[in-house]
PDB file of N, CA, C, O and CB in Angstrom:
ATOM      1  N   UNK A   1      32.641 -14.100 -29.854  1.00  0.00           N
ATOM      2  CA  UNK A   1      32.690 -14.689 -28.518  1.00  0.00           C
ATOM      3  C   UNK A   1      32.266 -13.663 -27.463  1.00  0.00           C
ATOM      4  O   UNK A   1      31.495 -13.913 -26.537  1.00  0.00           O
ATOM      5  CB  UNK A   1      34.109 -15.218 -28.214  1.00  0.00           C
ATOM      6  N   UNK A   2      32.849 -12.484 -27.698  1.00  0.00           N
ATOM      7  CA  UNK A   2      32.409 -10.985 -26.550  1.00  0.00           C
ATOM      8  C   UNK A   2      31.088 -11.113 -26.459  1.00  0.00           C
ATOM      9  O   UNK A   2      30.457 -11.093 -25.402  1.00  0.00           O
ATOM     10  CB  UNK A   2      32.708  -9.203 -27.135  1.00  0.00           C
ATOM     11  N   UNK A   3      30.708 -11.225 -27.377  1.00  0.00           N
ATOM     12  CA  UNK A   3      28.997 -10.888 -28.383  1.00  0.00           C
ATOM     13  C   UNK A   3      28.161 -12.217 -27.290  1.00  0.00           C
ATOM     14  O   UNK A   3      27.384 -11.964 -26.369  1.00  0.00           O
ATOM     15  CB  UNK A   3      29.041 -11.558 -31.036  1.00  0.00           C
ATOM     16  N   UNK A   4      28.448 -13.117 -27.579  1.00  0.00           N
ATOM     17  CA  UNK A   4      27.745 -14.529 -26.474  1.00  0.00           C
ATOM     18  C   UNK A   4      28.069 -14.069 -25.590  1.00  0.00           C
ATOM     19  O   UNK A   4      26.928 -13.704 -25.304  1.00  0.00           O
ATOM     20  CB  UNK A   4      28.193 -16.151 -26.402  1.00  0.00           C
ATOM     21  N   UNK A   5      28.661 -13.689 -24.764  1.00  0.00           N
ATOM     22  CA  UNK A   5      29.233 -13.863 -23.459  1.00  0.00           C
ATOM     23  C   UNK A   5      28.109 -12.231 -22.896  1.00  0.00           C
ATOM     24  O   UNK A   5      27.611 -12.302 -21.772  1.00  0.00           O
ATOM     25  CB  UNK A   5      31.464 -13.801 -23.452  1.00  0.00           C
ATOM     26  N   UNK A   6      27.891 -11.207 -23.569  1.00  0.00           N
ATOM     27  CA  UNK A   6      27.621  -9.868 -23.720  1.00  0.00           C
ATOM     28  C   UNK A   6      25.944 -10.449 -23.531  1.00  0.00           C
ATOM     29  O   UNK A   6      25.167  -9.959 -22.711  1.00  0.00           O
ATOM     30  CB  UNK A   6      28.279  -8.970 -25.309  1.00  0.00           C
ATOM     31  N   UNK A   7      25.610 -11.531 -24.426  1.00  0.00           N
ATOM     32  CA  UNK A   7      23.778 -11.723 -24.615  1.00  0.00           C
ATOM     33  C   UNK A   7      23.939 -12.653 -23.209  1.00  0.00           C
ATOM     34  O   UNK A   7      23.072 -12.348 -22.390  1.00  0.00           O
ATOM     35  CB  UNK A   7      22.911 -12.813 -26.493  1.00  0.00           C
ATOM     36  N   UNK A   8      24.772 -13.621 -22.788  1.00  0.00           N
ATOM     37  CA  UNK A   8      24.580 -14.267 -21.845  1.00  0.00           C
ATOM     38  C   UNK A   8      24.465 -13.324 -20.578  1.00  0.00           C
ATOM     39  O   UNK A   8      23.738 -13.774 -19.691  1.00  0.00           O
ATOM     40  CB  UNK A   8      25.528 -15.223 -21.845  1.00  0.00           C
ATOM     41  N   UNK A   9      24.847 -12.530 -20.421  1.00  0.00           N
ATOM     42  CA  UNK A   9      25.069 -11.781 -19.322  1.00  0.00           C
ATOM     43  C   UNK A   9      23.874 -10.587 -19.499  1.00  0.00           C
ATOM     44  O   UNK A   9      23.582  -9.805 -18.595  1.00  0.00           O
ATOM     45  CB  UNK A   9      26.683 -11.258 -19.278  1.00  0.00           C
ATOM     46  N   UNK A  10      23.363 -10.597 -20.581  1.00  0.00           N
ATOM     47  CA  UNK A  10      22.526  -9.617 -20.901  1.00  0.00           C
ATOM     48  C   UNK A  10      20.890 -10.845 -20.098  1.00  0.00           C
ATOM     49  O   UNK A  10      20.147 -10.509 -19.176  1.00  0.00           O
ATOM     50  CB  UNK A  10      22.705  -9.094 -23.050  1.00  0.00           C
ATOM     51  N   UNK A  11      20.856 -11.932 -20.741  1.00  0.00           N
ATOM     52  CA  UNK A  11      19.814 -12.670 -20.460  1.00  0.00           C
ATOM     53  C   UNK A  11      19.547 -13.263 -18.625  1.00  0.00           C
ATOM     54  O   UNK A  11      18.544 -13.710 -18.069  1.00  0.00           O
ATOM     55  CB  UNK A  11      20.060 -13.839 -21.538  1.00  0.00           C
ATOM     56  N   UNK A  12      20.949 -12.996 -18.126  1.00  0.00           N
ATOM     57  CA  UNK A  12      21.038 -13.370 -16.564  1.00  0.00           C
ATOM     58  C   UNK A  12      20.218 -12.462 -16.083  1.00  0.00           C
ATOM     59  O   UNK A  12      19.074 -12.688 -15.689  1.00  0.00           O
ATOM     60  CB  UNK A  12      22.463 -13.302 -15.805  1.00  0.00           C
ATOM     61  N   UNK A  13      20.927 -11.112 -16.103  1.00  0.00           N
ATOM     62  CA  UNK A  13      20.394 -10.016 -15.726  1.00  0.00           C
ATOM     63  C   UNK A  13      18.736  -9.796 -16.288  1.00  0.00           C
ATOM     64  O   UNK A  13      18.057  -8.939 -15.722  1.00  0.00           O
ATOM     65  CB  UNK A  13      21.394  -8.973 -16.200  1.00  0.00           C
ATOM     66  N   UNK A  14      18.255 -10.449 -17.193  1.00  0.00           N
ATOM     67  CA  UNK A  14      16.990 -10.274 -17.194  1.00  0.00           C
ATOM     68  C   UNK A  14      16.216 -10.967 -16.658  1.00  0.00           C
ATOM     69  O   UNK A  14      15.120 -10.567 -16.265  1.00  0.00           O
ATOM     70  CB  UNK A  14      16.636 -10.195 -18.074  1.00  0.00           C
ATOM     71  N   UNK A  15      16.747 -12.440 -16.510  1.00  0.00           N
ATOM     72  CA  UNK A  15      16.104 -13.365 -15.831  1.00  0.00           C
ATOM     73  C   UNK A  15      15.706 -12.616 -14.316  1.00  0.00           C
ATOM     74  O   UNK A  15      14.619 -12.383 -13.787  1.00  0.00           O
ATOM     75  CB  UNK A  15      17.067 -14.704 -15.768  1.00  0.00           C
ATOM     76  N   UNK A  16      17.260 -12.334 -13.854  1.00  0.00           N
ATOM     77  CA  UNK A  16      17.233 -12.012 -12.474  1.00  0.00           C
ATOM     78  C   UNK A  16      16.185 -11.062 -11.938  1.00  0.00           C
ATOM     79  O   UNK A  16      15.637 -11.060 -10.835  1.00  0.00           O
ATOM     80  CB  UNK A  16      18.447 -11.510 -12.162  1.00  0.00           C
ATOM     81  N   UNK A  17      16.008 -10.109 -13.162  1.00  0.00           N
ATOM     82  CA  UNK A  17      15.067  -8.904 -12.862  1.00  0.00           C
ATOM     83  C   UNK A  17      13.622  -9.708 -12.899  1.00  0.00           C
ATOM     84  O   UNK A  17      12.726  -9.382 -12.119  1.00  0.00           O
ATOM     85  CB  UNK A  17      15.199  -7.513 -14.128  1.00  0.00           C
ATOM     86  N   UNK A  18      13.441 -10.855 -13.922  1.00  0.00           N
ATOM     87  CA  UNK A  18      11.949 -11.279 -13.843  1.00  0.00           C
ATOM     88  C   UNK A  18      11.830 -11.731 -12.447  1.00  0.00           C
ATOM     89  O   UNK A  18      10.849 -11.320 -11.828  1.00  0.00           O
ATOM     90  CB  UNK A  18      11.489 -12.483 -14.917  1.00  0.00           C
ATOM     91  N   UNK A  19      12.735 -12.577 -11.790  1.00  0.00           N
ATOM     92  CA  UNK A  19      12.628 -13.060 -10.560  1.00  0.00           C
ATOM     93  C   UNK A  19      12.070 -12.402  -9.095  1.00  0.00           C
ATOM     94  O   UNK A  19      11.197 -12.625  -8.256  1.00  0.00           O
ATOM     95  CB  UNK A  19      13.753 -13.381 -10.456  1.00  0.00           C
ATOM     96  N   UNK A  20      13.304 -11.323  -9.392  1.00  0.00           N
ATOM     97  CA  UNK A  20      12.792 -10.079  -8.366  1.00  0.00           C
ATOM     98  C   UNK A  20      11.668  -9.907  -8.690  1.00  0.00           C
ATOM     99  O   UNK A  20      10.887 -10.392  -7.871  1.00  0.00           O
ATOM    100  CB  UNK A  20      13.447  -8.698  -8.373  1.00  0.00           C
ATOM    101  N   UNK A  21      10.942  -9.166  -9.987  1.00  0.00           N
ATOM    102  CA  UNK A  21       9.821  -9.035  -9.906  1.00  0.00           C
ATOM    103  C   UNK A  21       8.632  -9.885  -9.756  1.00  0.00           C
ATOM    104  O   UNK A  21       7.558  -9.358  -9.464  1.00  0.00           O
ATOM    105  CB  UNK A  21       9.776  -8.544 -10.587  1.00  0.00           C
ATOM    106  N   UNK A  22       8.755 -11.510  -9.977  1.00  0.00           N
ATOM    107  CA  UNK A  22       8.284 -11.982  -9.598  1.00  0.00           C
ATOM    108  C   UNK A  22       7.996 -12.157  -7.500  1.00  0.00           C
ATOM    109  O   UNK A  22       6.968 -12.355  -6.852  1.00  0.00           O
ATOM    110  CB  UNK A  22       8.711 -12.667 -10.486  1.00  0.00           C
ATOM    111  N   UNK A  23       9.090 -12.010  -7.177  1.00  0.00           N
ATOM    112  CA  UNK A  23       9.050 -11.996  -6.398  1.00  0.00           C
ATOM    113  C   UNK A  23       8.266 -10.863  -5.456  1.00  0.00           C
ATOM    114  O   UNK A  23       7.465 -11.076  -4.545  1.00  0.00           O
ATOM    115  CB  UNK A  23       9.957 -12.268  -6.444  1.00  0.00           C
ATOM    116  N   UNK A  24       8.802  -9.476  -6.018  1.00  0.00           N
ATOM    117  CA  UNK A  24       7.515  -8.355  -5.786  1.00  0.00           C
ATOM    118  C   UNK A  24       6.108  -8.625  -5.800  1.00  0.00           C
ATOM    119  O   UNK A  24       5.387  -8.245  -4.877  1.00  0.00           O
ATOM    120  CB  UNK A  24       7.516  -7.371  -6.769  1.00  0.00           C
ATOM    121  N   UNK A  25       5.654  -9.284  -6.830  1.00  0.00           N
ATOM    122  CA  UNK A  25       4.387  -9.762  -6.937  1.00  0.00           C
ATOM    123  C   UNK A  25       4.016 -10.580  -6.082  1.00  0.00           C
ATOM    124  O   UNK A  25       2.839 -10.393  -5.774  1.00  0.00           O
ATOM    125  CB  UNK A  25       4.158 -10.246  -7.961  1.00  0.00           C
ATOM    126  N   UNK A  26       4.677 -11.725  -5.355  1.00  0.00           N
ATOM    127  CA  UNK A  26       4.334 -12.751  -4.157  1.00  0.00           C
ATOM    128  C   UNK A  26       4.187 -11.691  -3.145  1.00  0.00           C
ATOM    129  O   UNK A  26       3.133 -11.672  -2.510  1.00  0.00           O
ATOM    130  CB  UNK A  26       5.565 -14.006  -3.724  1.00  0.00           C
ATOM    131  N   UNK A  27       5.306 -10.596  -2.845  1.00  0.00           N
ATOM    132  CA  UNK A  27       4.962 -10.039  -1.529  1.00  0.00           C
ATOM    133  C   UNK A  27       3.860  -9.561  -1.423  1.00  0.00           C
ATOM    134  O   UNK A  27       3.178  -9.630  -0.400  1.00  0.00           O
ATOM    135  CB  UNK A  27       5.696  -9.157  -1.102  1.00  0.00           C
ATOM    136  N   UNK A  28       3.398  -8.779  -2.905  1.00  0.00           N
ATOM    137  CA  UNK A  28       2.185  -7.354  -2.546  1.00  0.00           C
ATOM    138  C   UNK A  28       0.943  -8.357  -2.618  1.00  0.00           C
ATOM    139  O   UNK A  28      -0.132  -7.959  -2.168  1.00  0.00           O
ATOM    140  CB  UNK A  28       2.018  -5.690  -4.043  1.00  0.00           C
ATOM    141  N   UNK A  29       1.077 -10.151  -3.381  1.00  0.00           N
ATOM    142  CA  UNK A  29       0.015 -10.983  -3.202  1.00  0.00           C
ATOM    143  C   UNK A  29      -0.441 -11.346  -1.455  1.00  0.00           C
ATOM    144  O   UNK A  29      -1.531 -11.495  -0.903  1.00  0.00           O
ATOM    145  CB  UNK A  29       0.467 -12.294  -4.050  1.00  0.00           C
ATOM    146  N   UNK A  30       0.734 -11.384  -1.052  1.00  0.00           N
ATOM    147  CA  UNK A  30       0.737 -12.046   0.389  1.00  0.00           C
ATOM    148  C   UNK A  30      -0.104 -10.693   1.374  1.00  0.00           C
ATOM    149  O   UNK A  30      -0.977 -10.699   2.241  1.00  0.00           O
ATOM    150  CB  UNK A  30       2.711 -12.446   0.998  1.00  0.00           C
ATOM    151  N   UNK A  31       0.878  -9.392   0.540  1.00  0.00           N
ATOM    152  CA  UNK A  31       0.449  -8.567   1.783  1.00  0.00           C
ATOM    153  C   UNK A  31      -1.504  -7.940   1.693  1.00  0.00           C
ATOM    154  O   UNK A  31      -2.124  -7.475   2.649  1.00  0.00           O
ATOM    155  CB  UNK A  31       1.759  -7.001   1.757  1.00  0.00           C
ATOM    156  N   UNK A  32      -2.018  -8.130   0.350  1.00  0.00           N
ATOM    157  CA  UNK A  32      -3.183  -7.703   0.191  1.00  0.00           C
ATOM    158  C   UNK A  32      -3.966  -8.979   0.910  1.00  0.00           C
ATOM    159  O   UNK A  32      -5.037  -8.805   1.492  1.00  0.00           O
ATOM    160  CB  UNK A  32      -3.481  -7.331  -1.348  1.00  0.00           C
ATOM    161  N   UNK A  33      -3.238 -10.462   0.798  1.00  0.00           N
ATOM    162  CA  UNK A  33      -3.772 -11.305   1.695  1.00  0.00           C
ATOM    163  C   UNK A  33      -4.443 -10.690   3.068  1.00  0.00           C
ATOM    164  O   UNK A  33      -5.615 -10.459   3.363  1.00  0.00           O
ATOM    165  CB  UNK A  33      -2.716 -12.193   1.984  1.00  0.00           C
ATOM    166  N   UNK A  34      -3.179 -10.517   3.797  1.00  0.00           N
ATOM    167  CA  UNK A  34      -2.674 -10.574   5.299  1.00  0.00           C
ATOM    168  C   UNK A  34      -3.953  -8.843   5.453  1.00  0.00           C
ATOM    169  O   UNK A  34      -4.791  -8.579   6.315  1.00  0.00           O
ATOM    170  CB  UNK A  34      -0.175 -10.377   5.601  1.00  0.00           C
ATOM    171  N   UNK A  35      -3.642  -8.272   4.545  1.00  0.00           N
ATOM    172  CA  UNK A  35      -4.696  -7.129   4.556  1.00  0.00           C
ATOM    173  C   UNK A  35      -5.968  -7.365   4.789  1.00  0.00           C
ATOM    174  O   UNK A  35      -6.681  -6.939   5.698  1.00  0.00           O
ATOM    175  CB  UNK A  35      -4.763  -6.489   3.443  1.00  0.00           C
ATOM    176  N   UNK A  36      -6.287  -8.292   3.635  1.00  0.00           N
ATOM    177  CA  UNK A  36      -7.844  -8.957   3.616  1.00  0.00           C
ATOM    178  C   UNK A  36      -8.085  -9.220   5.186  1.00  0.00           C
ATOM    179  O   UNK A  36      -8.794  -8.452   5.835  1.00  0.00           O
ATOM    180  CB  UNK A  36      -7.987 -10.619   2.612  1.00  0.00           C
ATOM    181  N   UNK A  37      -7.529 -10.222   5.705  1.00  0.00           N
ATOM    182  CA  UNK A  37      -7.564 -11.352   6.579  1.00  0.00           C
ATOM    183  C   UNK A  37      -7.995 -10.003   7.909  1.00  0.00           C
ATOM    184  O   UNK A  37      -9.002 -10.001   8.618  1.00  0.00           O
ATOM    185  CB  UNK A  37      -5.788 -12.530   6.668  1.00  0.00           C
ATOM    186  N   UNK A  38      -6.677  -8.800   7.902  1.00  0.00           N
ATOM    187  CA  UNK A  38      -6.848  -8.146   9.438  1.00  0.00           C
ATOM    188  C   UNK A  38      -8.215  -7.286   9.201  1.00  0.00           C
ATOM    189  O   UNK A  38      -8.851  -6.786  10.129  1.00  0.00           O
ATOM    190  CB  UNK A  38      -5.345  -6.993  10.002  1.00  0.00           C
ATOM    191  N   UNK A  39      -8.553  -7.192   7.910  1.00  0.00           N
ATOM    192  CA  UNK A  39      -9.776  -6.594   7.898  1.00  0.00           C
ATOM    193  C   UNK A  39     -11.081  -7.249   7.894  1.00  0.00           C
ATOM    194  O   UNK A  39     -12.165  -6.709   8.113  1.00  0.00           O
ATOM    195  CB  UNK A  39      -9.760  -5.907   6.973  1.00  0.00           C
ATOM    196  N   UNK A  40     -10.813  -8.681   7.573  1.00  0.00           N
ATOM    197  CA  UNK A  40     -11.899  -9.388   7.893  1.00  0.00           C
ATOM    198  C   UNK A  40     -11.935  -9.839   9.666  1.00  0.00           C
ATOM    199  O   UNK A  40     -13.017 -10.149  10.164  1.00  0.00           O
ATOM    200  CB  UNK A  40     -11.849 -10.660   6.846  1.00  0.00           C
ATOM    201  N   UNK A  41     -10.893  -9.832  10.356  1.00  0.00           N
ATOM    202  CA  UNK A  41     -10.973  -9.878  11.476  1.00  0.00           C
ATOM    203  C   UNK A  41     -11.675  -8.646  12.366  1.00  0.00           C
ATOM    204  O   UNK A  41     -12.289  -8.599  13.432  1.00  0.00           O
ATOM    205  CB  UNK A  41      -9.812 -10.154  11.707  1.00  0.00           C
ATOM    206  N   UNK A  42     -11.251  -7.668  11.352  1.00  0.00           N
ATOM    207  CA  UNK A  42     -11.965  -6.542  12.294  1.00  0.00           C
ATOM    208  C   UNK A  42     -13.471  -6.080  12.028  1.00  0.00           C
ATOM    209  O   UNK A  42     -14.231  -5.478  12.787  1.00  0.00           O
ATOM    210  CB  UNK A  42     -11.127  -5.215  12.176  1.00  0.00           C
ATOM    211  N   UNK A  43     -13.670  -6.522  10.773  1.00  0.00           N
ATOM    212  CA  UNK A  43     -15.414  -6.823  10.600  1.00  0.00           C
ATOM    213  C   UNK A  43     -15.935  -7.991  11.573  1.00  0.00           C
ATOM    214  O   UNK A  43     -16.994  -7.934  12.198  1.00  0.00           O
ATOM    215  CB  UNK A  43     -15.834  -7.402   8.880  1.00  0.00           C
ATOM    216  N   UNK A  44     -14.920  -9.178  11.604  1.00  0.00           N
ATOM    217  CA  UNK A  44     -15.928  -9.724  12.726  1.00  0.00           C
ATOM    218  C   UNK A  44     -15.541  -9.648  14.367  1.00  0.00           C
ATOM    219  O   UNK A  44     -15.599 -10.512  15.242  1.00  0.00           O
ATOM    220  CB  UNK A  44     -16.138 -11.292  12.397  1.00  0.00           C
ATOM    221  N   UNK A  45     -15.219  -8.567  14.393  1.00  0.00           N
ATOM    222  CA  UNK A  45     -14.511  -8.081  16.258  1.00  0.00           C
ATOM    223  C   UNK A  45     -15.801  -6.618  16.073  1.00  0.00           C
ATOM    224  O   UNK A  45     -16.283  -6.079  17.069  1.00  0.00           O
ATOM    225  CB  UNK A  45     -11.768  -7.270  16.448  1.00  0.00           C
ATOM    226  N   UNK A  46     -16.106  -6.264  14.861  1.00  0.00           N
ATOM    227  CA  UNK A  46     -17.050  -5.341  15.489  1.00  0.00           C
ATOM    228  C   UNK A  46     -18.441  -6.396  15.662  1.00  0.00           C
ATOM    229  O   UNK A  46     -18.990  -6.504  16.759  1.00  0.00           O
ATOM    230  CB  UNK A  46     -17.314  -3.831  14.424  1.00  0.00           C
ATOM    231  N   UNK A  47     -18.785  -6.927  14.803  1.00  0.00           N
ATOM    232  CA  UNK A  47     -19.988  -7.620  14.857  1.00  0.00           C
ATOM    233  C   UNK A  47     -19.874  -8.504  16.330  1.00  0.00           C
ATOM    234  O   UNK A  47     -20.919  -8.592  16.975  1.00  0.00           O
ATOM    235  CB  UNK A  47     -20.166  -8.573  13.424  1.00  0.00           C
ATOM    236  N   UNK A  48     -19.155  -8.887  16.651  1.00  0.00           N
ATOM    237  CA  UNK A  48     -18.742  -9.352  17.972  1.00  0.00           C
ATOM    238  C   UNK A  48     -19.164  -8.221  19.295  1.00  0.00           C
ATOM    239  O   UNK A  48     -19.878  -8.599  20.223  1.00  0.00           O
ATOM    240  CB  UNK A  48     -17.050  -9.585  17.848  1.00  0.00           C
ATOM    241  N   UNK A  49     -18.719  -7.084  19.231  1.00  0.00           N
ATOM    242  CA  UNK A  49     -19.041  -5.893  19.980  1.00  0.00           C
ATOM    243  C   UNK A  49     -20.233  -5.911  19.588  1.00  0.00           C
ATOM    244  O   UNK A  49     -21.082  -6.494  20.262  1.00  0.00           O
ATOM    245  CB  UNK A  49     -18.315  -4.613  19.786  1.00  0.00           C
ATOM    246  N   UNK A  50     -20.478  -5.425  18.687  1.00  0.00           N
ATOM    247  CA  UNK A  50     -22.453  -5.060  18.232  1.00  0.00           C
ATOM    248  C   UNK A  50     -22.704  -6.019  19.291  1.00  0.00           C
ATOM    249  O   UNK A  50     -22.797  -5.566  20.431  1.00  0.00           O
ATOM    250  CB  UNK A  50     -23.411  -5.618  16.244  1.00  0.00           C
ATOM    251  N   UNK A  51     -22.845  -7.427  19.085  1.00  0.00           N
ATOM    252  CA  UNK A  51     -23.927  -8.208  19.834  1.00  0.00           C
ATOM    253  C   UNK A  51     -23.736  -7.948  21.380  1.00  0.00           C
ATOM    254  O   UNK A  51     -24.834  -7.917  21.935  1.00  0.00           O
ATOM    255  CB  UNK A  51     -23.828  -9.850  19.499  1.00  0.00           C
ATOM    256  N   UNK A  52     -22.784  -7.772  22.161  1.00  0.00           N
ATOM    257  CA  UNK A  52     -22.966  -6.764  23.336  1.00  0.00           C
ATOM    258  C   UNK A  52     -23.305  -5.654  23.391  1.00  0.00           C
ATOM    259  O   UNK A  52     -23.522  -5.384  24.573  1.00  0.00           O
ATOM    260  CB  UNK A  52     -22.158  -6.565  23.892  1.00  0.00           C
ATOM    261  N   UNK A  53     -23.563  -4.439  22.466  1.00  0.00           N
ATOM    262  CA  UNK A  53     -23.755  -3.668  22.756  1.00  0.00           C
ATOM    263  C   UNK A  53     -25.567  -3.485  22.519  1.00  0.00           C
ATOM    264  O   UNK A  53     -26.181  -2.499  22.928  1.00  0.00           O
ATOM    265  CB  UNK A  53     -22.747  -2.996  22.256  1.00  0.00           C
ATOM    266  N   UNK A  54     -26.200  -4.627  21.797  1.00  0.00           N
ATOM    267  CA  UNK A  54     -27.756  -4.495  21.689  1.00  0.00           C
ATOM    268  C   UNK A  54     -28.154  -5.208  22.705  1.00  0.00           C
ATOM    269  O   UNK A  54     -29.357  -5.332  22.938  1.00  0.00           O
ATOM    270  CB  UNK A  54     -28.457  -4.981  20.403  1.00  0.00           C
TER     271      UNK A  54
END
């Protein structure tokens, strides 16, 4: 009975850890997003400048 109760608690705790890490993975997905995005904004804020400045 220790023994079930020992794997049950063993399998929570792993779940929990896949979760978190799943969850790690959404953030660093979101944040290479949000990365992309301010750097594609700032490729087109220079090309924006260029055409005033020719």
């Amino acid at each position: 009975m220790l023994w079930q109760k020992y794997t049950f608690t063993g399998d929570r705790w792993t779940f929990t850890g896949f979760h978190w890490l799943s969850l790690a993975f959404t953030g660093f997905h979101w944040l290479s997003l949000a990365v992309t995005g301010f750097h594609g904004l700032l490729l087109q804020q220079n090309e924006y400048l260029n055409s005033f400045v020719r």
